[in-house]
N, C-alpha and C positions, 0 to 999 in steps of 0.2 A: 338547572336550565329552566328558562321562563315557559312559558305556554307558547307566548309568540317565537320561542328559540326550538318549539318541538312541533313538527308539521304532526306529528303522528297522534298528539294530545287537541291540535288545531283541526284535525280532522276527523276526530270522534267526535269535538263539542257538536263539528256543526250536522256531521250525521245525524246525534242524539236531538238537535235544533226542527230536524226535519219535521217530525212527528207522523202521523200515520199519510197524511195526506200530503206532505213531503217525499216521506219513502213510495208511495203510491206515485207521483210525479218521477220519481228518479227510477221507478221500475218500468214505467211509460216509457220514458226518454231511450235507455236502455235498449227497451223492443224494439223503437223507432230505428234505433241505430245499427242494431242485427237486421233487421227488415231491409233497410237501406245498401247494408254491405251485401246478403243473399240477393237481391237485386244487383248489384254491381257485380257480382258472382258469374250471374244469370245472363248476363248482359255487358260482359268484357269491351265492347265498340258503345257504350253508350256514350253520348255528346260527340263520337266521330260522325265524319262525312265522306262517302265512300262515292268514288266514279266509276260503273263497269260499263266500258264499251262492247258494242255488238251483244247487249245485252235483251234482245228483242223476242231471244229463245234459247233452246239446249241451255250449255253450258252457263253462257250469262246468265240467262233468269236465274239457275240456281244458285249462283253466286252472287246474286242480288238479294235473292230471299234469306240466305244464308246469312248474308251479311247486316241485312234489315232486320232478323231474327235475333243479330249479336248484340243489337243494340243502334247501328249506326244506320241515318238518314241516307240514303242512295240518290245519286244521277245515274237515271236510268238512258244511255242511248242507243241509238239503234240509227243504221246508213238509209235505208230507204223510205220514201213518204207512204209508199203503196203497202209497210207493213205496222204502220202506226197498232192498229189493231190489236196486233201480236205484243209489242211494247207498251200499250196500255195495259193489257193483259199482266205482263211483269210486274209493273208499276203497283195494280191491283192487290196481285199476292203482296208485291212486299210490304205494302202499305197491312195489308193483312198480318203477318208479324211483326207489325205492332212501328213500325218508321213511317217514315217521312219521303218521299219520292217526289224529283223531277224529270222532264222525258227532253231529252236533245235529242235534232235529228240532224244529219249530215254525214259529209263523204271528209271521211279523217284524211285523204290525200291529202285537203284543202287545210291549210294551219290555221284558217278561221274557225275551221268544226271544234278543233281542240282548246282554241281563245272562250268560243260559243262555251262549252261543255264548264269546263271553272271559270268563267263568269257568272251563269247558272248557278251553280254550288257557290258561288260567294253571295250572292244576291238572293239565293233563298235561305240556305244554309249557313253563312258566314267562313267559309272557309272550305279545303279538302287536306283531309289525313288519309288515305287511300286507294292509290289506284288499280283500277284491277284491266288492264291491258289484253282483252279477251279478245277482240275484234279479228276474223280472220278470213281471207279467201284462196280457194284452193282447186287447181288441176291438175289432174293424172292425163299426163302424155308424156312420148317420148323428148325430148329434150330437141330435136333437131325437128321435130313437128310442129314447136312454138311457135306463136306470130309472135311479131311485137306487142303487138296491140294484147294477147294474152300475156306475156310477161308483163307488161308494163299495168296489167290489172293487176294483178300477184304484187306484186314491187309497191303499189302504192296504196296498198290494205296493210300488208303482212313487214314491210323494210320502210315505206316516206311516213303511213300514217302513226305507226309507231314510233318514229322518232317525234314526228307533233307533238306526240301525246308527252313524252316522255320530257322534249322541253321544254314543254309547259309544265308539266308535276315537277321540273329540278328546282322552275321558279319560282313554281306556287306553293305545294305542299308543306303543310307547317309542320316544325317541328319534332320528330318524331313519329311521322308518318311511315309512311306503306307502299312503295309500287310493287306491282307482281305483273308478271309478263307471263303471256303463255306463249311456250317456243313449241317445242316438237322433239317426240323419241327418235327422231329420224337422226338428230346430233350425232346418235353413236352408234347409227348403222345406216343400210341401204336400202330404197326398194325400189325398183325401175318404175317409172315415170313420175318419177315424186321430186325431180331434180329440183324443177324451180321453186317449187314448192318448198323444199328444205330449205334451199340456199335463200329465199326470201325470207325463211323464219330463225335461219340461224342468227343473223344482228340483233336477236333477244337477248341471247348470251351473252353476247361480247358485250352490250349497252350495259344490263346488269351487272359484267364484272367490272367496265367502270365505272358507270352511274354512282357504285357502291362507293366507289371511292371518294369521289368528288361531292358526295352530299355527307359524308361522314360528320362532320363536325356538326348537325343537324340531328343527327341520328334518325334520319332517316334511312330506312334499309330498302336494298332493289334488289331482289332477286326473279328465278324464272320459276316457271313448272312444264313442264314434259311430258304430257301426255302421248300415251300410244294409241292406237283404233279404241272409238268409243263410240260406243253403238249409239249413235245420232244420225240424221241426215244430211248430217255434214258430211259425214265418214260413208257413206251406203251410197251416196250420188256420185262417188267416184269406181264404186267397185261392183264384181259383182258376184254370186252364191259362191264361184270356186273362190275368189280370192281370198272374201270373208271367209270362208271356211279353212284356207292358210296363216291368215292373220290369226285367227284364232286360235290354233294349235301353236303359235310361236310363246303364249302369255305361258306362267307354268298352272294355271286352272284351265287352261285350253279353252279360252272364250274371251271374247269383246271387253272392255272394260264398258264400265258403266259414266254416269253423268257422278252418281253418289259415290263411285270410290274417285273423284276426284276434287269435289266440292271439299270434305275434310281438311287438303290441304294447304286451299286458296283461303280456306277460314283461320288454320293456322299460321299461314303466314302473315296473314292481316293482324293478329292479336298480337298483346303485348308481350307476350310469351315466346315470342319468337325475333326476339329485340336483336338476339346473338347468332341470327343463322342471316349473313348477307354477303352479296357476291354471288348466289350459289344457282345451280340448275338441280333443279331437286326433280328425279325422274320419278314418273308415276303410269306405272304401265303393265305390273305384275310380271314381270319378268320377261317383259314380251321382246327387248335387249336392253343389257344390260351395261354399266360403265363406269 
């Protein structure tokens, strides 16, 4: 067999060819490229571009920071002008771990907020790989106490602005992307005056288990997450010492969930690692019910 007919004699010459400052070079290169993977490690969203609405506090921020931390550039939005503030604030942190941040503001009823929002991320960012469907508003009353005018707030946060958002991500989201919706532990159980409230946030589900379908050949995945009482002022401005104190003895730790036991899972659903969980309602509530 020739030299040129044996890779393995072709590839000692040109090793031996190196000489010190050759091997020196190829021991450089080497690191470079272990450097480069541990960074890609470190930083699973790097080159994505992630959208969290109603990301102006609680939950969003941290699933902005979260996200800005994995690697990927965020649109940071938030519904009112009076809290820009708060939303710079976001903005701030995430840019802090180490991304890239822009801020939209609007009322997601309006399907121009959701046009707004991935225009935004095309024009700074180049594109969107992940939605994060956070945005939510919420009252505790009896059901037969409702105006109109309060359901048709609830309806157009929690059931119209989510569907904007959502078909805009079916049209825009590249390849391989991300949406994640947050519904409610309320799907698989009750609690008096939370009527509208549920039944606004249950078309999270249904949208996910089709969306999944319909964007499949994309690999794009839609799924929800389910939080149950999370010690926010989201959750506090509807209740009050007795209730929280029932809500709490429902989890099996006997207490509120946090913001951090549920960031974990909006960051796993975002990563690539999570390509084979779609369709799903993945409940996040410590047992507070279960399904």
């Amino acid at each position: 067999m020739t030299d040129r007919q044996s890779p393995e004699i072709t590839r000692r010459r040109a090793l031996a060819g190196f000489g010190a400052a050759g091997l020196g070079a190829a021991a450089a290169a080497l690191s470079t490229t272990k450097a480069a993977a541990a960074t890609n490690e470190a930083k699973p969203l790097a080159g994505k571009v992630a959208v969290v609405t109603g990301a102006r506090a609680n939950m969003g921020r941290a699933f902005s920071i979260a996200l800005g931390g994995m690697g990927a550039d965020v649109v940071v939005h938030y519904h009112r002008a009076e809290t820009v503030a708060q939303a710079q604030e976001t903005a701030r942190l995430v840019e802090k771990a180490g991304a890239r941040t822009a801020l939209v503001q609007g009322d997601l009823g309006d399907p121009a907020t959701a046009r707004a929002i991935f225009d935004a991320a095309q024009e700074r960012f180049g594109g969107v790989d992940i939605v994060v469907n956070n945005a939510g508003a919420i009252i505790k009353k009896p059901l037969a106490e409702f105006t109109d005018a309060e359901f048709d707030r609830l309806d157009r946060v929690n059931n119209r602005g989510l569907f904007h958002m959502l078909r805009e991500a079916a049209r825009r989201v590249r390849p391989g992307g991300r949406i994640i919706n947050n519904a409610t532990s309320l799907l698989a159980g009750a609690a008096p005056g939370y009527a509208i409230y549920s039944g606004t946030k249950a078309p999270a589900e249904e949208y996910s288990r089709m969306l999944a379908k319909e964007l499949g050949e994309k690999r794009v995945t839609v799924n929800s997450f389910a939080p149950g009482p999370i010690d926010t002022p989201f959750f506090h401005g509807q209740e009050n010492e007795r209730s929280v104190a029932y809500a709490s003895r429902l989890a099996a730790e006997k207490r509120l969930g946090e913001i951090a036991d549920i960031t974990p899972v909006v960051a796993f659903l975002a990563s690539p690692e999570s390509q084979w969980v779609n369709g799903q309602t993945l409940f996040v509530n410590g047992g507070y019910i279960t399904r």
